[in-house]
N, C-alpha and C positions, 0 to 999 in steps of 0.2 A: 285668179285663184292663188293663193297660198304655197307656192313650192317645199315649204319648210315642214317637215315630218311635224307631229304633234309631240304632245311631252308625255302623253301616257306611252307611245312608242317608242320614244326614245327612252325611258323610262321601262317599258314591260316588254318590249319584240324580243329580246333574245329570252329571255325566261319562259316565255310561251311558247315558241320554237320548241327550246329543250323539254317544257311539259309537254306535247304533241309528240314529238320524240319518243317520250319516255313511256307516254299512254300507246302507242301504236306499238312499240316495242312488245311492251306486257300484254297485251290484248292479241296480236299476232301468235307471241310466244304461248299462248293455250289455244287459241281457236283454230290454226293453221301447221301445216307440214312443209316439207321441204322448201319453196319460196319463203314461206313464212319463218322457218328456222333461220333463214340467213337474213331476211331483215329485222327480226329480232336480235340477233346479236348487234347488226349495225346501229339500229336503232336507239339499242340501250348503251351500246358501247361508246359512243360519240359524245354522248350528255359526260361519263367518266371520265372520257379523253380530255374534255374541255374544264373539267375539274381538278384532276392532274394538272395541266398547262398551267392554271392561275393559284392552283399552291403551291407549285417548285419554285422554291427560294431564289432569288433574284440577290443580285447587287447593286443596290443602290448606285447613285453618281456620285456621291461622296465617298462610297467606298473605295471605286473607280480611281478616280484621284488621288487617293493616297498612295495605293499601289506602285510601285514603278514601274514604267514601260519596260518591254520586253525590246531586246536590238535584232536587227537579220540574223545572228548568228540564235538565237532564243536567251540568253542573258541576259539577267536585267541591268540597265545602265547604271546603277550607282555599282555594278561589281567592277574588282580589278582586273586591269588589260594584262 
């Protein structure tokens, strides 16, 4: 047999995660109390969390590079000694 995931999941598994997620979340948060209040907020808060993470601005490797290193003392080395 096959060891290798397919391509609709490698493709769809984290998106359907996050909708089950998302549906368990909202569906909890009306039909349920107290357990239900706290996995609602988890629920729905996790899908955010993971949306936040992959919009905060990154820097590039090229931008990396151009930077100058920083030295043990925090200075960066093209400064004068």
């Amino acid at each position: 047999m096959n060891n290798q995931p397919s391509a609709f999941w490698n493709l769809w598994g984290w998106p359907i995660v996050m909708g089950v997620l998302t549906t368990t979340g909202l569906l909890t948060a009306l039909v349920s109390d107290t357990w239900g209040d706290w996995w609602s907020w988890v629920a729905l808060g996790v899908p955010v969390a993971v949306m936040g993470w992959y919009s905060w601005p990154r820097r590039s490797a090229a931008a990396a590079a151009e930077t100058p290193a920083a030295d043990a003392s925090g200075a960066p080395s093209s400064a004068p000694r």
